[in-house]
Backbone as a ProteinNet text record, in pm:
[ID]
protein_1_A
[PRIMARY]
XXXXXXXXXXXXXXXXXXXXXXXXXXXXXXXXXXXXXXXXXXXXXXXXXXXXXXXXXXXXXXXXXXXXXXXXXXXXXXXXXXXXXXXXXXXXXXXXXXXXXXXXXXXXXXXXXXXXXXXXXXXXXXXXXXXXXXXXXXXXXXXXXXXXXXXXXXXXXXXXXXXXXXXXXXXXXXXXXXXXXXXXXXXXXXXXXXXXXXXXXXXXXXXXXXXXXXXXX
[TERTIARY]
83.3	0	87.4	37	106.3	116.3	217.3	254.8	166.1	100.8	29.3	77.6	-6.2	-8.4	-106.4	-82.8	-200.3	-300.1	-391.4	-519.6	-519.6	-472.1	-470.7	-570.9	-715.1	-770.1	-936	-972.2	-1118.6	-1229.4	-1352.9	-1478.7	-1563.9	-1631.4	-1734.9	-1878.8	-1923.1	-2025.7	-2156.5	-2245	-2371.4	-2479.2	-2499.8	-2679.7	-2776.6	-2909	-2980.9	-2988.3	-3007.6	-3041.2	-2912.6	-2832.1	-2675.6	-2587	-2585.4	-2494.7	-2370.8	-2313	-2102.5	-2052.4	-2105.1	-2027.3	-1976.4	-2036.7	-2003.5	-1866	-1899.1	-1742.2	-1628.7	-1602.4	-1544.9	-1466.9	-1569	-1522.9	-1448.6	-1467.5	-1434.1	-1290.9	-1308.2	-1141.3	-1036.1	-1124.6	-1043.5	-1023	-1057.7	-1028.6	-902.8	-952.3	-847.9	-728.7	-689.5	-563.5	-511.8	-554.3	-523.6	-493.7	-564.4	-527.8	-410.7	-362.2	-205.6	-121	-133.6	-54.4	4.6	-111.9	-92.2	-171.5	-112.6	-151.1	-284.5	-422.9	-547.8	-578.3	-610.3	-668	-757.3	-851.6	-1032.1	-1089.4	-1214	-1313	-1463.7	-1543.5	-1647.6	-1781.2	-1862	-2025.6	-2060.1	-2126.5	-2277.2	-2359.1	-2487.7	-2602	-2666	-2706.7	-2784.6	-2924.1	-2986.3	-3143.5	-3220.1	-3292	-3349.1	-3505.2	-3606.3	-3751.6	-3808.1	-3879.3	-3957.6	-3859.9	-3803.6	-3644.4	-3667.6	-3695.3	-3713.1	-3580.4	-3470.2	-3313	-3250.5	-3160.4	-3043.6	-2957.1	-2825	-2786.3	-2687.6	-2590.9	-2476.5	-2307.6	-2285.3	-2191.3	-2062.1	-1939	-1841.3	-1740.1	-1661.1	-1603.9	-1427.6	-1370.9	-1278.2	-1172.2	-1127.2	-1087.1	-963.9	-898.7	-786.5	-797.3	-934.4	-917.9	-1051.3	-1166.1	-1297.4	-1384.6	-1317.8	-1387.3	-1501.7	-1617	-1735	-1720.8	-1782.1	-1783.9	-1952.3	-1995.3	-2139.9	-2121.1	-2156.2	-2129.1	-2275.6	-2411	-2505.7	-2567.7	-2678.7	-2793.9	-2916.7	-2973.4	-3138.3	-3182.6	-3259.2	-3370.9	-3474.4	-3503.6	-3591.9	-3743.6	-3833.8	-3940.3	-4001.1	-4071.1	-4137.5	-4043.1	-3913	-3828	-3854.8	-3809.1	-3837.8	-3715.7	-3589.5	-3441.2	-3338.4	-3231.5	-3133	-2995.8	-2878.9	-2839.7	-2717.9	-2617.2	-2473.4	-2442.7	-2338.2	-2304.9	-2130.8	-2092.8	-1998.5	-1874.3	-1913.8	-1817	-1789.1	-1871.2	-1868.8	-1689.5	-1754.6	-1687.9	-1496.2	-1567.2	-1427.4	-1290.2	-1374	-1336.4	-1273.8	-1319.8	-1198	-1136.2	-1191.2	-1094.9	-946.8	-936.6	-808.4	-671.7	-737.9	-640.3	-638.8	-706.2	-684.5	-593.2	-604.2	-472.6	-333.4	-304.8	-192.4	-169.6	-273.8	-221.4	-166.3	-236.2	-195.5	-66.7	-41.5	108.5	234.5	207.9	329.7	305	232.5	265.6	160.6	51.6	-55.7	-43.1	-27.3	-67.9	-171.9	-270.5	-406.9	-480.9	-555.7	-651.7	-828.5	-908.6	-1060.7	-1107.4	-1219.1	-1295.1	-1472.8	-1557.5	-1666.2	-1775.2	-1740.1	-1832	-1706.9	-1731.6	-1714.4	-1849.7	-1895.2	-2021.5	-2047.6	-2181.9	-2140.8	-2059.5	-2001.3	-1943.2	-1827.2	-1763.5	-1618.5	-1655.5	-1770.6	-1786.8	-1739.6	-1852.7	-1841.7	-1666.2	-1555.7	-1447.1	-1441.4	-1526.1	-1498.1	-1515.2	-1528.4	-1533.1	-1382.4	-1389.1	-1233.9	-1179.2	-1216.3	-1130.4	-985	-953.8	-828.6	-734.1	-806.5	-722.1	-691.8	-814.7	-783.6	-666.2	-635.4	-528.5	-422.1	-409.6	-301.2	-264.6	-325.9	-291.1	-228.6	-301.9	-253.8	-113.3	-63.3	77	171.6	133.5	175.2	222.2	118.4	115.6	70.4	-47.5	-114.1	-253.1	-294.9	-355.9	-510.8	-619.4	-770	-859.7	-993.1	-1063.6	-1197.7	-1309.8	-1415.8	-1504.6	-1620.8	-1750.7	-1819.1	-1872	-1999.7	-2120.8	-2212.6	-2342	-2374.7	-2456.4	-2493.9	-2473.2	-2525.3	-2563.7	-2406.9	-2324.3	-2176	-2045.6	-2098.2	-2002.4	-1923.7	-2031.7	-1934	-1854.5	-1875.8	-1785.7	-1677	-1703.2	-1559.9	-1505.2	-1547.2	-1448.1	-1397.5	-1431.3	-1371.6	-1220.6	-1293.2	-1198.9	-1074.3	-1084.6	-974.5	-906.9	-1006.4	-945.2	-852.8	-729.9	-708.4	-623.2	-669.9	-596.9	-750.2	-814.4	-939	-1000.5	-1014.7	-1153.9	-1265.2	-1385.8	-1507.3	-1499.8	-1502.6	-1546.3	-1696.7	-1752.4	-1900.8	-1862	-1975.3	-1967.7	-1962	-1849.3	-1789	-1654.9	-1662.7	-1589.5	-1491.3	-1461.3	-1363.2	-1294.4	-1349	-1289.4	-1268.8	-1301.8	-1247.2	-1135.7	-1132.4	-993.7	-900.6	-915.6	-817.8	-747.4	-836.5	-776.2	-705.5	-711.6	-661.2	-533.5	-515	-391.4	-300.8	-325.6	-322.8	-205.6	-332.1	-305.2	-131.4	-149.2	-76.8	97	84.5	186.7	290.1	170.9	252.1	293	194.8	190.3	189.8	293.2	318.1	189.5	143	44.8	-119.4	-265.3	-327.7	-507.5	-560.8	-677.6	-805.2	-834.3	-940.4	-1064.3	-1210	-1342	-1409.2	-1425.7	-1476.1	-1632.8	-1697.2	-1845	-1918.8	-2062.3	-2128.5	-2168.2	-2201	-2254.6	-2312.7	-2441.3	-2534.5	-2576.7	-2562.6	-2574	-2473.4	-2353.8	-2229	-2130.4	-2041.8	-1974.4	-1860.6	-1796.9	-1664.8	-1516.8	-1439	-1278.4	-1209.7	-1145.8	-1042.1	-901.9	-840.1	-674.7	-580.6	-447.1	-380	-272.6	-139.2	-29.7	37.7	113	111.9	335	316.4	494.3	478.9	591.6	661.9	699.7	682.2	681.8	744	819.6	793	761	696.5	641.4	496.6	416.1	286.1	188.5	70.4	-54.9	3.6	111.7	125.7	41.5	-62	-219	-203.3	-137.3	-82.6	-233.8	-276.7	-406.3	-362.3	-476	-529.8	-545.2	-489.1	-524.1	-566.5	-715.1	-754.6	-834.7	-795.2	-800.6	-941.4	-1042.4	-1199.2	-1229.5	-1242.7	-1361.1	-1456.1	-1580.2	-1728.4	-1769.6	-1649.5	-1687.4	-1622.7	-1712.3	-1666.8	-1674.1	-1749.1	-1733.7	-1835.2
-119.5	0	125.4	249	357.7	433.1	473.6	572.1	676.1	727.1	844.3	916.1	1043.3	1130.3	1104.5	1077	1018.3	1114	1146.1	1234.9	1288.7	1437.8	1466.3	1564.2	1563.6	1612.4	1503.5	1492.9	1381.1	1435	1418.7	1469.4	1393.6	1364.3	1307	1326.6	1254.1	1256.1	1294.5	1393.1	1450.1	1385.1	1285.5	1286.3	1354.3	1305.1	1357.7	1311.7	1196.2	1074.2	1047.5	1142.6	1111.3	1204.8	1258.5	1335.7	1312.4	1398.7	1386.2	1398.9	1578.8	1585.6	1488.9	1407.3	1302	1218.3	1254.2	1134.5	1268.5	1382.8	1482.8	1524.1	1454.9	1463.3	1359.5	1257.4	1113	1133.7	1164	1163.9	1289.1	1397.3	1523.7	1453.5	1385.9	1358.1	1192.7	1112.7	1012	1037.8	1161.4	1203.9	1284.2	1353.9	1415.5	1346.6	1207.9	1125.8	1050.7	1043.9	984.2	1062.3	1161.7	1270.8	1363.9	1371.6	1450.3	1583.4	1696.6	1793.6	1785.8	1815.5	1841.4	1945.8	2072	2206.5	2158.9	2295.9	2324.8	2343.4	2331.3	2356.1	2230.2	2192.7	2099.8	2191.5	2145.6	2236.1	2165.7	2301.1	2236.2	2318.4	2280.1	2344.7	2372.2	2494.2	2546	2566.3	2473.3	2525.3	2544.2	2660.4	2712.6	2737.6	2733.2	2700.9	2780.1	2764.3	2841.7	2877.9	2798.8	2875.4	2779.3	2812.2	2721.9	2660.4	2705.3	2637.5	2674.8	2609.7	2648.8	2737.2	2819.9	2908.7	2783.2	2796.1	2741.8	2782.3	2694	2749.8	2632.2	2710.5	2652.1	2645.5	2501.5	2446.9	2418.3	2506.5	2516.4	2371.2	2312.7	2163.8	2176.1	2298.8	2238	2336.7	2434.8	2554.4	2490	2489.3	2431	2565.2	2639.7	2778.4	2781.4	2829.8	2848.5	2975.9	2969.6	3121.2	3067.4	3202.8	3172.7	3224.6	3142.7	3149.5	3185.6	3226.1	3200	3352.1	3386.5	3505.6	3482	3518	3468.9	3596.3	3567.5	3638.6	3684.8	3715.7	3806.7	3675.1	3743	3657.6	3670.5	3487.8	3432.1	3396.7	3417.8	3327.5	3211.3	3144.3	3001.9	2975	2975.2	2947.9	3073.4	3024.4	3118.6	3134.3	3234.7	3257.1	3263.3	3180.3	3210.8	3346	3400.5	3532.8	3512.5	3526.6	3536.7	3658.9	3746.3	3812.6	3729.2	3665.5	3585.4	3489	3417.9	3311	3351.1	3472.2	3515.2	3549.4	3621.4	3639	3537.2	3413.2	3292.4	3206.8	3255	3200.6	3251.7	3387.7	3410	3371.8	3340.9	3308.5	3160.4	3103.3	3003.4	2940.4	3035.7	3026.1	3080.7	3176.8	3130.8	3049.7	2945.1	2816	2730.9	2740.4	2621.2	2673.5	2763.7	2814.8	2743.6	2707.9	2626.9	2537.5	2396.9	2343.7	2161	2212.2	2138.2	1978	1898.6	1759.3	1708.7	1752.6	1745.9	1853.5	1912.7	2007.8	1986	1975	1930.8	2068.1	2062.5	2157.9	2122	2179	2122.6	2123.4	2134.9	2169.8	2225.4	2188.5	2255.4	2288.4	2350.2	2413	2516.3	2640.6	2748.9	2841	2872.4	2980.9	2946	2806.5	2754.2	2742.8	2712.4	2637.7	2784	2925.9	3012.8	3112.4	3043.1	3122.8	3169.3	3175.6	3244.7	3101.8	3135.8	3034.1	2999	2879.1	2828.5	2828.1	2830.5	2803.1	2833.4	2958.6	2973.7	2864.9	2841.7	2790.3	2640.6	2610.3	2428.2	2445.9	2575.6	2583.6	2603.1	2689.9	2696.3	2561.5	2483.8	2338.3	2241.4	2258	2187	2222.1	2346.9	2438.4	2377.1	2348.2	2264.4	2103.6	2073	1891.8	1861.5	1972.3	1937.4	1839.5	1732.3	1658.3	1739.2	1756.7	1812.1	1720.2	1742.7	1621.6	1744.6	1700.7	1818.8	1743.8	1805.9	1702.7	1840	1734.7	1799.3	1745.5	1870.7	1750.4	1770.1	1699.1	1635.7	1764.4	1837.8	1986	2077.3	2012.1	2079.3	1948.9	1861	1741.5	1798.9	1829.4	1817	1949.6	2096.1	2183.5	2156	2048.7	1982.5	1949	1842.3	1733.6	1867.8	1976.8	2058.6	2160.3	2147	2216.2	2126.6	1995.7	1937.1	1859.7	1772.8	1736	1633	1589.6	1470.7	1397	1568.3	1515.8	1500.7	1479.1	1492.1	1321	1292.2	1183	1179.8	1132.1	1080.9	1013.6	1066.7	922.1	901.8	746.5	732.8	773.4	787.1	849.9	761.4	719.9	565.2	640.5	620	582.4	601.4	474.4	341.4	428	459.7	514.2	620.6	705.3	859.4	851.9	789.5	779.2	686.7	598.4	498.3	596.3	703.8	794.3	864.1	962	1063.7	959.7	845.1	782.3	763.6	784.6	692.1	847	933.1	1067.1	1145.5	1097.2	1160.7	1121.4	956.3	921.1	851.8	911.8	912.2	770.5	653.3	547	486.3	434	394	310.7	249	155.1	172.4	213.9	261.1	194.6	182.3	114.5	182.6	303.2	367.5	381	318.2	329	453	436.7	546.8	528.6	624	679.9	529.8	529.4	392.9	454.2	375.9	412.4	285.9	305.7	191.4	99.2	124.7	22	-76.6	-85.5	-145.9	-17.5	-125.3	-22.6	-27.5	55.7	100.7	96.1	5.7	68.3	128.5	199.2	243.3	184.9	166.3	94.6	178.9	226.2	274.8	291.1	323.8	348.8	472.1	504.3	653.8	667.2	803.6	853.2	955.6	913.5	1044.9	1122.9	1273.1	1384	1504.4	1575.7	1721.5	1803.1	1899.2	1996.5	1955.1	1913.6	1888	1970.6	1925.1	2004.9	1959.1	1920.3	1870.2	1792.7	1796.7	1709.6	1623.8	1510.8	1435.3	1354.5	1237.8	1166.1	1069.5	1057.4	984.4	845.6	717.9	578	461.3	497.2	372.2	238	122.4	-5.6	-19	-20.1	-38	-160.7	-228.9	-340.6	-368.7	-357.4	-358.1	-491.2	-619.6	-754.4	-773.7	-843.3	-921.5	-817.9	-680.3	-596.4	-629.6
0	0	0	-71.1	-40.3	55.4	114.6	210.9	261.8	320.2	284.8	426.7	449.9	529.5	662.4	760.8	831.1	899.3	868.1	862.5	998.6	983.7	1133.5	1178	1076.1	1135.6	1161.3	1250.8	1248.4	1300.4	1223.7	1258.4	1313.7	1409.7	1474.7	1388.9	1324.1	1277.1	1375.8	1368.4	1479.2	1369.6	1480.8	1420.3	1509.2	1431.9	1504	1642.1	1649.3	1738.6	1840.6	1817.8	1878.2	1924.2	2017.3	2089.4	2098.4	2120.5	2032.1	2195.6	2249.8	2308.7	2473.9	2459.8	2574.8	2555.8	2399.5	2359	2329.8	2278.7	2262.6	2452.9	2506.7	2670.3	2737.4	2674.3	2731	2663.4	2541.6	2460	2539.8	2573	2623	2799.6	2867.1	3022.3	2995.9	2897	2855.9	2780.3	2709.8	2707.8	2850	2869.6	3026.8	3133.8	3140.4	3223.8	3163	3036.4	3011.5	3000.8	3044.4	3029.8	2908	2838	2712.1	2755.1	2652.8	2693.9	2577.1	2587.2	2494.9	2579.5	2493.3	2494.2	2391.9	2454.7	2316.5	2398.1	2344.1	2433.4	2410	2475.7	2512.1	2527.7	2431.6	2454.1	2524.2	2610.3	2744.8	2693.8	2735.5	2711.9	2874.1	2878	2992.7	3027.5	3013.1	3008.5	3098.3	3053.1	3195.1	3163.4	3269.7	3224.1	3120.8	3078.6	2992.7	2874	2849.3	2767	2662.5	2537	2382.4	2343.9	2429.3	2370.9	2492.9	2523.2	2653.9	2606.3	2684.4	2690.8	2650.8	2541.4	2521.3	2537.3	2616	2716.2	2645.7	2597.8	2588.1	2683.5	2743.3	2894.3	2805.4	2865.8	2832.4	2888.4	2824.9	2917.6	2951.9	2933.2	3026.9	3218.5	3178.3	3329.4	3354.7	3270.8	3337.4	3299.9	3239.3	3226.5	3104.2	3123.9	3070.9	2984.8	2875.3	2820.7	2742.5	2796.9	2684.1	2543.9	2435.5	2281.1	2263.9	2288.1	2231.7	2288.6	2227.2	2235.1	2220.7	2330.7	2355.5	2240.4	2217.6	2108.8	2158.2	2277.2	2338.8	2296.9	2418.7	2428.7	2358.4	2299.5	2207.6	2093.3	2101.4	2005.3	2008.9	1901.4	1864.9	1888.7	1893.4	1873.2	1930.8	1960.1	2001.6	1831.2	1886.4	1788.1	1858.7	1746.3	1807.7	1828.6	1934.9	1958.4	1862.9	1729.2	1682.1	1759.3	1810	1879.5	2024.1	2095.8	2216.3	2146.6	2025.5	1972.1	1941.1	1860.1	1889.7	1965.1	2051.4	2180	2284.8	2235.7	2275.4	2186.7	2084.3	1974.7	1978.8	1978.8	1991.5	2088.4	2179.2	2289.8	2262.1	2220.6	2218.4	2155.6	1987.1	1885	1929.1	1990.8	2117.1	2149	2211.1	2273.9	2209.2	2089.1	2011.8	1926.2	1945.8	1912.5	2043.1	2126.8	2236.3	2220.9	2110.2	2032.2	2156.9	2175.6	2261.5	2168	2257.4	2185.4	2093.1	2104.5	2072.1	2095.3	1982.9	1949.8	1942.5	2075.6	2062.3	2064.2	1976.5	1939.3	1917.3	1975.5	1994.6	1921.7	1742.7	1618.6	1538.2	1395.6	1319.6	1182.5	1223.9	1178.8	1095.3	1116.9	1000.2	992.5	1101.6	1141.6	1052.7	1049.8	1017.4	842.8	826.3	689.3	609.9	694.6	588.3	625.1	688.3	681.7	843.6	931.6	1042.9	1204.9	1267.1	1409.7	1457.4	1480.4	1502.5	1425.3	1283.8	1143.4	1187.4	1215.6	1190.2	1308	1426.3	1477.9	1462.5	1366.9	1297.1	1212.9	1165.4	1024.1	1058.6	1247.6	1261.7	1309.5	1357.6	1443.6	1283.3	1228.8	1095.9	1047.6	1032.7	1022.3	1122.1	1257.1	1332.3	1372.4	1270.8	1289.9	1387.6	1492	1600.2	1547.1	1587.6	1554.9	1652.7	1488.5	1595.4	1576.5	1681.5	1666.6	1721.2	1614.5	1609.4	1586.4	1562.2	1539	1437.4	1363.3	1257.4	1197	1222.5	1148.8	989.1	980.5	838.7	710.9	776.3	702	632.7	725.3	732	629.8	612.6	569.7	487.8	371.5	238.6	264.5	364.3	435.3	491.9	538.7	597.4	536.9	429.6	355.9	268.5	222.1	123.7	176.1	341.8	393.9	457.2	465	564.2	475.8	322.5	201.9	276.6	196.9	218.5	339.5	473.4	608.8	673.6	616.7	736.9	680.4	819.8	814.5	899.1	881.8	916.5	994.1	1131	1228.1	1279.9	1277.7	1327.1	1490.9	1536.1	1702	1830.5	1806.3	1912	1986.6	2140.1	2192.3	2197	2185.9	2124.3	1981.4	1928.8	1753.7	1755.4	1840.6	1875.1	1973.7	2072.5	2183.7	2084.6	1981.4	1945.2	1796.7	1727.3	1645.8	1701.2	1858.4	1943.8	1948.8	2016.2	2081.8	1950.9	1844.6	1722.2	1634.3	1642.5	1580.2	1645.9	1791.9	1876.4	1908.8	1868.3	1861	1742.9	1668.1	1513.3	1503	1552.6	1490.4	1324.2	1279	1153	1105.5	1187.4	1161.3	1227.6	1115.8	1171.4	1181.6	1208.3	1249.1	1294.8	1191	1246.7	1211.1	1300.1	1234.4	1201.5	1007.7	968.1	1018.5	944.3	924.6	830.3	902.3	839.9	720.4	611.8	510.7	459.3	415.1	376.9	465.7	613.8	696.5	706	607.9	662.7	702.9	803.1	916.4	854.2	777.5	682.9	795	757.2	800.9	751	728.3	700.1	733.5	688.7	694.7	618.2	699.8	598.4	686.4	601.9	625.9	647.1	762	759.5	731.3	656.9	588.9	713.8	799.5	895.3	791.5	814.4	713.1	768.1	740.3	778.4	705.5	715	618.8	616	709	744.1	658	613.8	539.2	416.5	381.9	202.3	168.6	113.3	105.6	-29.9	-21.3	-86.3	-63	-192.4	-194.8	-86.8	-31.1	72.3	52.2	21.8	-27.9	104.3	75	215.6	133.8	191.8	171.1	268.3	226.6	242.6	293.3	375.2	381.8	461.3	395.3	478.2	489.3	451.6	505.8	621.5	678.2	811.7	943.3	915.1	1001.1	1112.6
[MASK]
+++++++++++++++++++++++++++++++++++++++++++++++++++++++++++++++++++++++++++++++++++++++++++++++++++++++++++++++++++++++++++++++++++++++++++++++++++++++++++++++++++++++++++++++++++++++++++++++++++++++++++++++++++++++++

């Protein structure tokens, strides 16, 4: 098989029916507990009575710190609205961080803000400039945004566990040899297999060659 670049950036597939950020948390407290450094941040939601959507609160994982990202819409809204200056406003410091060169990069959506040029974007691009390995989640609406933007370092992961902590351990120690469950499609559960080229000069988006098999899964 050919050499390739081993995909250092992975998306958590959001369904409807399926909540991410439990596993985006499990992966950010199981590197921390082996002693890797993971910075980002983890969505909570705040809901409070009479409230059509919770106050969405991003948990910063390495201080525990809350920042609200969201704007109530005054009463009788149907929905709330991201606060893009909120977003910003920790975006930046954050891309600092990931300038002293963090093990792992979690980020808790990559969504519209990122699709149309603004949100974390910049700080997925600087982690990439880096060879910092990120791990984000996106839903359905955002895919083909992603795949255009992460191209042939990004993959699809279904929303396991097991396949998000085994990409993080995987991503992090620049294992030659790799084993990671993609995204289902058709009701069979897809692997991915592939071989990864130690590189320097990271982001050279050389084609991606994965060895497929939906038997025996």
């Amino acid at each position: 098989m050919t050499d390739i670049i081993f995909p250092l950036q992975a998306a958590l597939l959001v369904g409807r029916d399926r909540a991410v950020d439990d596993i985006l948390d499990a992966v950010a407290r199981t590197m921390r507990s082996e002693g890797r450094n993971a910075i980002g941040f983890l969505q909570r939601q705040n809901m409070q009575e009479g409230e059509c959507c919770g106050q969405i609160e991003l948990e910063d994982i390495a201080t525990g710190t809350r920042h609200v990202i969201s704007q109530a819409l005054g009463s009788g809204a149907r929905g709330c609205r991201l606060d893009p200056q909120a977003l910003a406003g920790i975006a930046g410091p954050l891309l600092t961080r990931v300038e002293a060169g963090p093990d792992l990069l979690i980020l808790n959506r990559f969504g519209k803000g990122e699709a149309e040029g603004g949100g974390f974007r910049a700080v997925i691009e600087a982690a990439c400039m880096r060879g910092i390995p990120t791990l984000t989640a996106v839903r359905e609406d955002y895919v083909e945004a992603w795949r255009a933007f992460s191209g042939d370092l990004g993959v699809l992961i279904a929303p396991d566990r097991g396949a998000a902590i085994g990409w993080a351990r995987r991503a992090i120690s620049g294992s030659p040899e790799i084993d990671i469950l993609a995204i289902e499609e058709g009701g069979d559960q897809i692997i991915l297999r592939a071989e990864m080229a130690v590189e320097t000069g990271l982001c050279d988006t050389r084609s991606l060659h994965d060895e497929i098999d939906a038997d025996g899964v």
